[in-house]
MMTF fields as JSON, N, C-alpha, C and O atoms, coordinates in Angstrom:
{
  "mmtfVersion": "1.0.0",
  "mmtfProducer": "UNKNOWN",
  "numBonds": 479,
  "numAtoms": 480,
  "numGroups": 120,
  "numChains": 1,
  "numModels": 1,
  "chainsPerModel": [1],
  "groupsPerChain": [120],
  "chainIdList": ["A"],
  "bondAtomList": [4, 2, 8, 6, 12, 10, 16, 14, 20, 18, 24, 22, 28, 26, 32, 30, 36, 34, 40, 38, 44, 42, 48, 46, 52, 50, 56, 54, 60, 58, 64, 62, 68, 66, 72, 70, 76, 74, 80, 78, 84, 82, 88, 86, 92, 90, 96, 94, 100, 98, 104, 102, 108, 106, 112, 110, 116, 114, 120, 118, 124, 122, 128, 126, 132, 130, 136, 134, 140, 138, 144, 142, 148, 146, 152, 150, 156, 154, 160, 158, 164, 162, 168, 166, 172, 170, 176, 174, 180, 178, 184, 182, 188, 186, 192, 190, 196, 194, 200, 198, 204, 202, 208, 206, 212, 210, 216, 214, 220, 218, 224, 222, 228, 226, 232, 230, 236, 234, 240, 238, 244, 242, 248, 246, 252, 250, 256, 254, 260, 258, 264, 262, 268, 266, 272, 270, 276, 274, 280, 278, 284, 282, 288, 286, 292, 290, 296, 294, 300, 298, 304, 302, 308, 306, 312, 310, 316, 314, 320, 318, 324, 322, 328, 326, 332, 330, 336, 334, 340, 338, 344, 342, 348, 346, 352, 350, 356, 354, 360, 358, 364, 362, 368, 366, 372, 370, 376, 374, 380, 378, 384, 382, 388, 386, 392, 390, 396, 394, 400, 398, 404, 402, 408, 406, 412, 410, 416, 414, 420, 418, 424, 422, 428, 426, 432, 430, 436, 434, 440, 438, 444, 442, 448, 446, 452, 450, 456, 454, 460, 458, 464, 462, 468, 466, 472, 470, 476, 474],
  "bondOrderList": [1, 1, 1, 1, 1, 1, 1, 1, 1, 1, 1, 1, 1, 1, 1, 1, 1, 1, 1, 1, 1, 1, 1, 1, 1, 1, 1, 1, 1, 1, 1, 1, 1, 1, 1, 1, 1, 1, 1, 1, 1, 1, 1, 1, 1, 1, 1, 1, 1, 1, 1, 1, 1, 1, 1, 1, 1, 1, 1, 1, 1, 1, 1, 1, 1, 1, 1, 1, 1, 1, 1, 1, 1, 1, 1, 1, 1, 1, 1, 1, 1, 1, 1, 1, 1, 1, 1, 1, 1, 1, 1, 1, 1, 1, 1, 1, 1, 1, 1, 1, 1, 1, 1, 1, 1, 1, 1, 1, 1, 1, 1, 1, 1, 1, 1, 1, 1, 1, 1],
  "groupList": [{"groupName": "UNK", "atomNameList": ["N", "CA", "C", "O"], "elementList": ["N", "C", "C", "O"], "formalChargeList": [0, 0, 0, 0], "bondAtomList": [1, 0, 2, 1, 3, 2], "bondOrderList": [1, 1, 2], "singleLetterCode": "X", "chemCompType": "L-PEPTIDE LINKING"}],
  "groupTypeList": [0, 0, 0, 0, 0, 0, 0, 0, 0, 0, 0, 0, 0, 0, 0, 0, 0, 0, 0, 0, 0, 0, 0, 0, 0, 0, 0, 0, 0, 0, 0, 0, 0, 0, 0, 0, 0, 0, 0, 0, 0, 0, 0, 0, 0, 0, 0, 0, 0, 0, 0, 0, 0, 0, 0, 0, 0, 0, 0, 0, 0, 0, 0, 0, 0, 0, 0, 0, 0, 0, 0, 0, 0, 0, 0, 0, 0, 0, 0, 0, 0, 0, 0, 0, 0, 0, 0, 0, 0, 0, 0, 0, 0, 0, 0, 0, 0, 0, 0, 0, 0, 0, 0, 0, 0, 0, 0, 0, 0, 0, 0, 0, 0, 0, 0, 0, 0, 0, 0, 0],
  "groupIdList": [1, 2, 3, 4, 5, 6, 7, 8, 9, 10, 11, 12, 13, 14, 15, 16, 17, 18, 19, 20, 21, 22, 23, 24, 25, 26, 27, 28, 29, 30, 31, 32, 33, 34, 35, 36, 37, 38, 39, 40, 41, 42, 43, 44, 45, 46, 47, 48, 49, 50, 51, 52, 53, 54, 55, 56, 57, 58, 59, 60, 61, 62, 63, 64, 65, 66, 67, 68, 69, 70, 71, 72, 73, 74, 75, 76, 77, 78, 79, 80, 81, 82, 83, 84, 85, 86, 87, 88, 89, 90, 91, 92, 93, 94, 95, 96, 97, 98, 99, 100, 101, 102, 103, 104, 105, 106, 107, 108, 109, 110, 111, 112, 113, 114, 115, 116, 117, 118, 119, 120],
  "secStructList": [7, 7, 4, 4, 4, 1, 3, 3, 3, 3, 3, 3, 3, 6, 6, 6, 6, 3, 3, 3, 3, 3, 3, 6, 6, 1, 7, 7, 3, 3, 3, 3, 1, 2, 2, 2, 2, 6, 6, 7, 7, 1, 1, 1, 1, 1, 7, 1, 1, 6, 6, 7, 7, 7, 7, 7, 7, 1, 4, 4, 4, 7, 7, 7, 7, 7, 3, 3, 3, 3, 6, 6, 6, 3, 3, 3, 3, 7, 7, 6, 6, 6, 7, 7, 7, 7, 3, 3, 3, 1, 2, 2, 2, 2, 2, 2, 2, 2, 2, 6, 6, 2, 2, 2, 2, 2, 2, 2, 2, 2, 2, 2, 2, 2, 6, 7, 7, 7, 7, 7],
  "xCoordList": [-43.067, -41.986, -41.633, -41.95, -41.038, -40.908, -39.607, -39.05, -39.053, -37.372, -36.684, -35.589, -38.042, -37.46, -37.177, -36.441, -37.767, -37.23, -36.084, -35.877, -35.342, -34.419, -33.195, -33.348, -31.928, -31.031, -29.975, -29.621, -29.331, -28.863, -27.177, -26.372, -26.8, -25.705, -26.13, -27.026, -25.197, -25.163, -24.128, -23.236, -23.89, -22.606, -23.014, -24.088, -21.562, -21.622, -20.954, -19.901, -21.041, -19.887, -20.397, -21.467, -18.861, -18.591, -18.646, -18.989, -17.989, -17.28, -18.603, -19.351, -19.103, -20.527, -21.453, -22.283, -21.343, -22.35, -23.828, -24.816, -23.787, -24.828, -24.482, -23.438, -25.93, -25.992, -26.68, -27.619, -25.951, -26.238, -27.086, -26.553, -28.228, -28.795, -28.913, -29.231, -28.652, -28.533, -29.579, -29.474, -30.697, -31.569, -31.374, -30.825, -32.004, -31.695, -31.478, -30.471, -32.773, -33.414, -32.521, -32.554, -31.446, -30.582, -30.941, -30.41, -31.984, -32.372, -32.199, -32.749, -31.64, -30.39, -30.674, -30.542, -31.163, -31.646, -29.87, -28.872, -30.173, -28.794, -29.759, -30.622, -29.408, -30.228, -29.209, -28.614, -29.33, -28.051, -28.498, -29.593, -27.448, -27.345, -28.654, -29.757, -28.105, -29.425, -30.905, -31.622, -31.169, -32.213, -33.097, -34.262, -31.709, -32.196, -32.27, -33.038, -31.568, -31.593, -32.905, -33.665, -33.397, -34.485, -35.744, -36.661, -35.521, -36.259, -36.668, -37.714, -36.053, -35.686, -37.016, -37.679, -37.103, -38.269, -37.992, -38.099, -37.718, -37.01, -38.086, -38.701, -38.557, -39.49, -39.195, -40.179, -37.682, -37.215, -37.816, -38.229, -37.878, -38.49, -40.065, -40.617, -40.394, -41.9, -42.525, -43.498, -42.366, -42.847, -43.814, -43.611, -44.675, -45.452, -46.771, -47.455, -46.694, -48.466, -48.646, -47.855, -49.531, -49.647, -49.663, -50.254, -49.106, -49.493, -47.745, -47.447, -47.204, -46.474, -44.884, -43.851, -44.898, -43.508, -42.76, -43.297, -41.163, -40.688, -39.258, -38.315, -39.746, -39.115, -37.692, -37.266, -36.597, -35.518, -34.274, -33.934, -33.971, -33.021, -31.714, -31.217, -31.101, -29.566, -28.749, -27.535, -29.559, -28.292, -27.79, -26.987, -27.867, -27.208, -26.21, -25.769, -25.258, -23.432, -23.476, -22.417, -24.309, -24.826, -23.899, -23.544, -23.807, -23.098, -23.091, -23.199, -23.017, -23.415, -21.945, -20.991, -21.896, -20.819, -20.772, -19.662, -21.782, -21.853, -23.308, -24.295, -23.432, -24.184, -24.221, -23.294, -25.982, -25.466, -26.568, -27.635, -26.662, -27.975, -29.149, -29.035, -29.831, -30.851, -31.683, -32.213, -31.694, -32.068, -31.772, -30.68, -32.995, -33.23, -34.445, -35.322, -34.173, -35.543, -34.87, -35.526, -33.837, -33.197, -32.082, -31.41, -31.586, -30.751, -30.401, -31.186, -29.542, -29.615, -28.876, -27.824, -28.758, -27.926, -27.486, -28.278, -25.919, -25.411, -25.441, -25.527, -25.412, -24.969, -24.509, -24.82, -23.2, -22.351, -23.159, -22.168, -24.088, -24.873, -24.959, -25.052, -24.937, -24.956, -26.353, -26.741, -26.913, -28.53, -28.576, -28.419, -28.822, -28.983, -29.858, -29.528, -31.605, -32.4, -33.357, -34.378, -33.021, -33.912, -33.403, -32.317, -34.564, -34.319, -35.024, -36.026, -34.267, -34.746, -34.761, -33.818, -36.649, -36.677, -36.343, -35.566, -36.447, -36.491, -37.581, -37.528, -38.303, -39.748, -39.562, -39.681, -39.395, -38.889, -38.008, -38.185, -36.525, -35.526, -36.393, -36.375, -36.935, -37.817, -38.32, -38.154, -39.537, -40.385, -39.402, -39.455, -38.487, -37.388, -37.004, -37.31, -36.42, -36.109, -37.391, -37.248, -38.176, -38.794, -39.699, -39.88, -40.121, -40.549, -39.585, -40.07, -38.584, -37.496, -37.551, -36.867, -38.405, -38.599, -39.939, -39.977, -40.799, -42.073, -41.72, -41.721, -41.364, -40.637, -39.495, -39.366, -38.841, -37.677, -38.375, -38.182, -39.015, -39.85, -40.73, -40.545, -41.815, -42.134, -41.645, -42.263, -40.468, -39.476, -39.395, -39.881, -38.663, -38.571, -39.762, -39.517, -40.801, -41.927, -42.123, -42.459, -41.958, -41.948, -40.79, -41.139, -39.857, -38.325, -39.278, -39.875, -39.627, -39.893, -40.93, -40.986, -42.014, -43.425, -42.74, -42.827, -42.244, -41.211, -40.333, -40.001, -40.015, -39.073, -37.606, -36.539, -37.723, -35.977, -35.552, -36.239, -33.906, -33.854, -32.604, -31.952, -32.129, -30.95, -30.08, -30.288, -28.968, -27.586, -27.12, -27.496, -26.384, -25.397, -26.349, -25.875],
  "yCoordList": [-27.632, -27.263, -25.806, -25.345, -25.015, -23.617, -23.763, -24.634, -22.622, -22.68, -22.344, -22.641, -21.491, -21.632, -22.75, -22.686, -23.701, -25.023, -25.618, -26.815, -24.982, -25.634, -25.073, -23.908, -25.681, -25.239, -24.892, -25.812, -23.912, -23.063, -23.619, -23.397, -24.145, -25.001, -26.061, -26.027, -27.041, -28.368, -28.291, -27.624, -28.702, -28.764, -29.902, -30.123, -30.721, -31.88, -32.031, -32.605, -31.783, -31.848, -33.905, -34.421, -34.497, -35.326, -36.171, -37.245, -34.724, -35.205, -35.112, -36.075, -33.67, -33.681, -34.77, -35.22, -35.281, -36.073, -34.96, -35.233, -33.458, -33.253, -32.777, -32.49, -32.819, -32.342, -30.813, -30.613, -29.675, -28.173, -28.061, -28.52, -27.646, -26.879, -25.755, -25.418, -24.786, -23.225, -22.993, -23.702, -21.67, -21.386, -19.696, -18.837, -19.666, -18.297, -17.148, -16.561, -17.092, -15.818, -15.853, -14.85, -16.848, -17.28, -18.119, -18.054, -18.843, -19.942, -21.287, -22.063, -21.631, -22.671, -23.816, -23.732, -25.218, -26.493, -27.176, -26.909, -28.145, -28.367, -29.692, -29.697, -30.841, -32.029, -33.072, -33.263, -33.74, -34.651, -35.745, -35.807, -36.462, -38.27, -38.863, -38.911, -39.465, -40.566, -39.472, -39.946, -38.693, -38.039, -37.904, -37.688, -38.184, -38.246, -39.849, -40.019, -40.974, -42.088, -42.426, -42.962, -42.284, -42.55, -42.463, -43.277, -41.043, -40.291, -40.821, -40.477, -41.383, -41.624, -42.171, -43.2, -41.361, -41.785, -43.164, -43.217, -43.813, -44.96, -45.866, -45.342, -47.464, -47.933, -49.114, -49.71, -49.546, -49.703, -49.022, -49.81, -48.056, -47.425, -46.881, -46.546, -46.981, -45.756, -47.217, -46.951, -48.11, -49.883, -49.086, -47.89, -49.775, -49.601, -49.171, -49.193, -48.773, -48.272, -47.585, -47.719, -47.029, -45.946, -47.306, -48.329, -47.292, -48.045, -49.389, -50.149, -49.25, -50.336, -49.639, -50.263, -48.435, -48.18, -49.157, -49.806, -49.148, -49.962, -48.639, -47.931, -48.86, -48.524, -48.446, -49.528, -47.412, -48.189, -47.479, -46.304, -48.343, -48.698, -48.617, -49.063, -47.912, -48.517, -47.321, -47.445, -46.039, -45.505, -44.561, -43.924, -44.134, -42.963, -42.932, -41.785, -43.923, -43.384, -43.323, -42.975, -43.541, -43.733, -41.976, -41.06, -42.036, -41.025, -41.033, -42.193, -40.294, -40.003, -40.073, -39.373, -40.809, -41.329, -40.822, -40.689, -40.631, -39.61, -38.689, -39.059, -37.584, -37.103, -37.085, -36.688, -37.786, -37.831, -37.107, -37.701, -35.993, -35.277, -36.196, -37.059, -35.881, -36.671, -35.546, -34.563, -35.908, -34.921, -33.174, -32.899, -32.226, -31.337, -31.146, -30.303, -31.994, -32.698, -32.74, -32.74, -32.767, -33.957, -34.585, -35.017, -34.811, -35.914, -37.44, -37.968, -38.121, -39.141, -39.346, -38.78, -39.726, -39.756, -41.116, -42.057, -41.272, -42.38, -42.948, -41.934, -44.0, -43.579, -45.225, -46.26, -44.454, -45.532, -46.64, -47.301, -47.362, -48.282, -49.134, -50.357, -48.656, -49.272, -48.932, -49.408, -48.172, -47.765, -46.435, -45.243, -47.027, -45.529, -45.918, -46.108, -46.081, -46.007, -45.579, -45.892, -44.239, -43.095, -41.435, -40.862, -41.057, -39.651, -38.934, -39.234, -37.87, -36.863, -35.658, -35.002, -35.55, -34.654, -33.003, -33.077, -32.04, -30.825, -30.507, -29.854, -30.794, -30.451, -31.364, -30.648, -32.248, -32.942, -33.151, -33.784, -32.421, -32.236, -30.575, -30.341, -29.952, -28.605, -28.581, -27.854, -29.957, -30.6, -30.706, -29.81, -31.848, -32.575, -31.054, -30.906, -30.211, -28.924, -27.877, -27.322, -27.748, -26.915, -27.938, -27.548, -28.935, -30.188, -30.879, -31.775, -30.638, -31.548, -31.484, -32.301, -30.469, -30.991, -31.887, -32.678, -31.659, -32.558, -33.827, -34.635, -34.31, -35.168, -35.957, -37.173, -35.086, -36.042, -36.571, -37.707, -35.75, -36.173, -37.309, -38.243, -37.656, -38.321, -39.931, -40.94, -39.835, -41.011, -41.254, -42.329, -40.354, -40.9, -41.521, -42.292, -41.227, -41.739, -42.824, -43.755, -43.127, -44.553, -45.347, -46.501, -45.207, -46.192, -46.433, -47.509, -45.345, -45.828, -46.564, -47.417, -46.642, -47.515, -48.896, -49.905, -48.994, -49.985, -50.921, -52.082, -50.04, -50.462, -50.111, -50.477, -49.636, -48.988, -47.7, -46.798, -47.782, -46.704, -46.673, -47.649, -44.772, -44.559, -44.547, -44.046, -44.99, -44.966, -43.591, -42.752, -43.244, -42.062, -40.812, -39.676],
  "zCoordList": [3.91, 4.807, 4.591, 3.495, 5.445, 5.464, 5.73, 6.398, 5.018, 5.013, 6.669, 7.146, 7.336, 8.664, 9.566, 10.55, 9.188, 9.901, 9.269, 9.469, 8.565, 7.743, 8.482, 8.852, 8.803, 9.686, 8.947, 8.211, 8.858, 8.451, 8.765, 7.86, 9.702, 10.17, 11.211, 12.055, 10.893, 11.647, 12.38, 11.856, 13.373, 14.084, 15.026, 15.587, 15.041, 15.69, 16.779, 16.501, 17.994, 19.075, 19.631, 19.952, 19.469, 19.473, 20.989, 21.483, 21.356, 23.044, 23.271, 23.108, 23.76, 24.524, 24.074, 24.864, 22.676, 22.333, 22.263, 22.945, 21.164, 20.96, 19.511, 18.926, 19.155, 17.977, 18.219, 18.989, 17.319, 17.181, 16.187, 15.177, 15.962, 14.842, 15.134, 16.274, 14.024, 14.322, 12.796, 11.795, 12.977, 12.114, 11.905, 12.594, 10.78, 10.093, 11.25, 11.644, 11.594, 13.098, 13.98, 14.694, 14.335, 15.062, 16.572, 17.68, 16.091, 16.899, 17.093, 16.313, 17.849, 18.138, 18.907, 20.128, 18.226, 19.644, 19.619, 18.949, 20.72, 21.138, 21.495, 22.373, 20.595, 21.318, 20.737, 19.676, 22.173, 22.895, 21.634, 21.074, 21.419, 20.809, 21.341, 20.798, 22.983, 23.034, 22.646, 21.765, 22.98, 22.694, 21.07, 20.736, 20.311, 19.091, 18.519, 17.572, 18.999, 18.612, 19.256, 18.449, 20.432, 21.301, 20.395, 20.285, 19.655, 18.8, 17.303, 16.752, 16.93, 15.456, 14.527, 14.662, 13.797, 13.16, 11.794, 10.569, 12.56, 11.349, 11.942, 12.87, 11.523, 11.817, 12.906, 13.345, 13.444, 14.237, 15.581, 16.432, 15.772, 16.681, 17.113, 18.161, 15.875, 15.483, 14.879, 14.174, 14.915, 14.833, 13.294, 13.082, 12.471, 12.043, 11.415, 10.392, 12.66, 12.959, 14.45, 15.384, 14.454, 15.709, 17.003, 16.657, 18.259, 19.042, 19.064, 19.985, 18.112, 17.906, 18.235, 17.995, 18.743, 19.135, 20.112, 21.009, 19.716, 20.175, 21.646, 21.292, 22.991, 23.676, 23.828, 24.231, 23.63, 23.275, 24.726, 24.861, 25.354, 26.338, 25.943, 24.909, 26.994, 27.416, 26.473, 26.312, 25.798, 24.396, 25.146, 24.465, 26.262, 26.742, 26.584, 26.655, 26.307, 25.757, 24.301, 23.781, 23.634, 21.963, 21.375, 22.117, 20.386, 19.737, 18.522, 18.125, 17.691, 16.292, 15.435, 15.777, 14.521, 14.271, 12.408, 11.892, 11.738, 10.461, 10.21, 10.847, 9.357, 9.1, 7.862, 7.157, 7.199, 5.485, 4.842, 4.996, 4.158, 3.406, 2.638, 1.767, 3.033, 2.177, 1.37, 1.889, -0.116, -1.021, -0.07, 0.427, -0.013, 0.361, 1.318, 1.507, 1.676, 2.711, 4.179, 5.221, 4.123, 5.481, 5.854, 4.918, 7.172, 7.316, 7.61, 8.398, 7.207, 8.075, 9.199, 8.903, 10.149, 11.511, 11.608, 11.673, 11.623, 11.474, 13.041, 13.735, 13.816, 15.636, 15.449, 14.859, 16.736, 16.923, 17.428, 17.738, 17.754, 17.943, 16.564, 16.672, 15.511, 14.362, 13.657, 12.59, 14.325, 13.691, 12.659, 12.926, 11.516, 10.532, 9.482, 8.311, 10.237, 9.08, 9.103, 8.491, 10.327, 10.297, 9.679, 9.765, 9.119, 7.886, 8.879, 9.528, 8.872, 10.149, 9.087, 8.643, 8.727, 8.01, 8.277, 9.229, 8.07, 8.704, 9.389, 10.431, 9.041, 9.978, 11.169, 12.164, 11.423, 12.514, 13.361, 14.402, 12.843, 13.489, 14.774, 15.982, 13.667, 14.487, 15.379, 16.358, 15.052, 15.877, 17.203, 18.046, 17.366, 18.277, 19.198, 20.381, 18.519, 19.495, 20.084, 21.174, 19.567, 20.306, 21.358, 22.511, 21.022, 22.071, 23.07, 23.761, 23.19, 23.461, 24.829, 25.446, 25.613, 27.018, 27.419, 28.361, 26.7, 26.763, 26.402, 27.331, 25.125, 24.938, 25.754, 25.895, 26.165, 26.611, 28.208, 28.64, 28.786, 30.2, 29.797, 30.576, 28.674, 28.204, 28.034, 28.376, 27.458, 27.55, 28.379, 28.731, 29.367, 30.91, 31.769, 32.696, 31.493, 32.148, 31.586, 32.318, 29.855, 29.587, 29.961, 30.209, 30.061, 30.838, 31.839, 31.794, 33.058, 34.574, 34.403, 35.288, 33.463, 33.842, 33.164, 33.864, 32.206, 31.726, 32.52, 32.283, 33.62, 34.852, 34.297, 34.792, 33.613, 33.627, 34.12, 34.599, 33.862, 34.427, 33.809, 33.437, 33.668, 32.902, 33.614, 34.719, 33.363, 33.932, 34.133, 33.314, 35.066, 35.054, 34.971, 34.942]
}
């Protein structure tokens, strides 16, 4: 890991429902709640093994309810859904922002072939 992926401040806006990371150079992702619960590399989601992800519906009012350090590696993301047993290392929180439009279009194409669709 390189200290540039390491975020320099966290900031949590509650109302909007996003989470701020701000980095040394002064480069800044802004990625929403459901975007990161959607995301979560906990095995709830990321199933087991390549192929075994589990699609996850309905979090768009989802909201982050604590933030807890894990060693010097990482966080954990508490979300009001009751889900917190994904470690969002630094290299991955990085990953999440500079991908976060490929990604998040991505999802969306899995909801629609899925047959869902987001509220609001």
């Amino acid at each position: 890991m390189t200290t540039k992926n390491r975020p320099t401040d966290i900031r949590l806006h509650q109302q909007s429902r996003v989470l701020e990371l701000v980095y040394t150079d002064g480069e800044t992702h802004r990625l929403s709640c459901e975007f990161l619960r959607v995301h979560s590399p906990s095995a709830e989601v990321t199933g087991h093994g390549p192929g075994q992800e589990v699609l996850q519906v309905g979090k768009e009012d989802v909201n982050i309810t604590g933030i807890e350090p894990v060693g010097h590696y990482g966080i954990k993301l508490v979300f009001s859904d009751g889900h917190d047993t994904g470690i969002f290392d630094w290299n991955y929180l990085y990953h999440l922002g500079v991908n976060q439009t490929q990604l998040w279009d991505k999802y969306l194409e899995r909801l629609a072939a899925a047959g869902h669709q987001r509220k609001g």
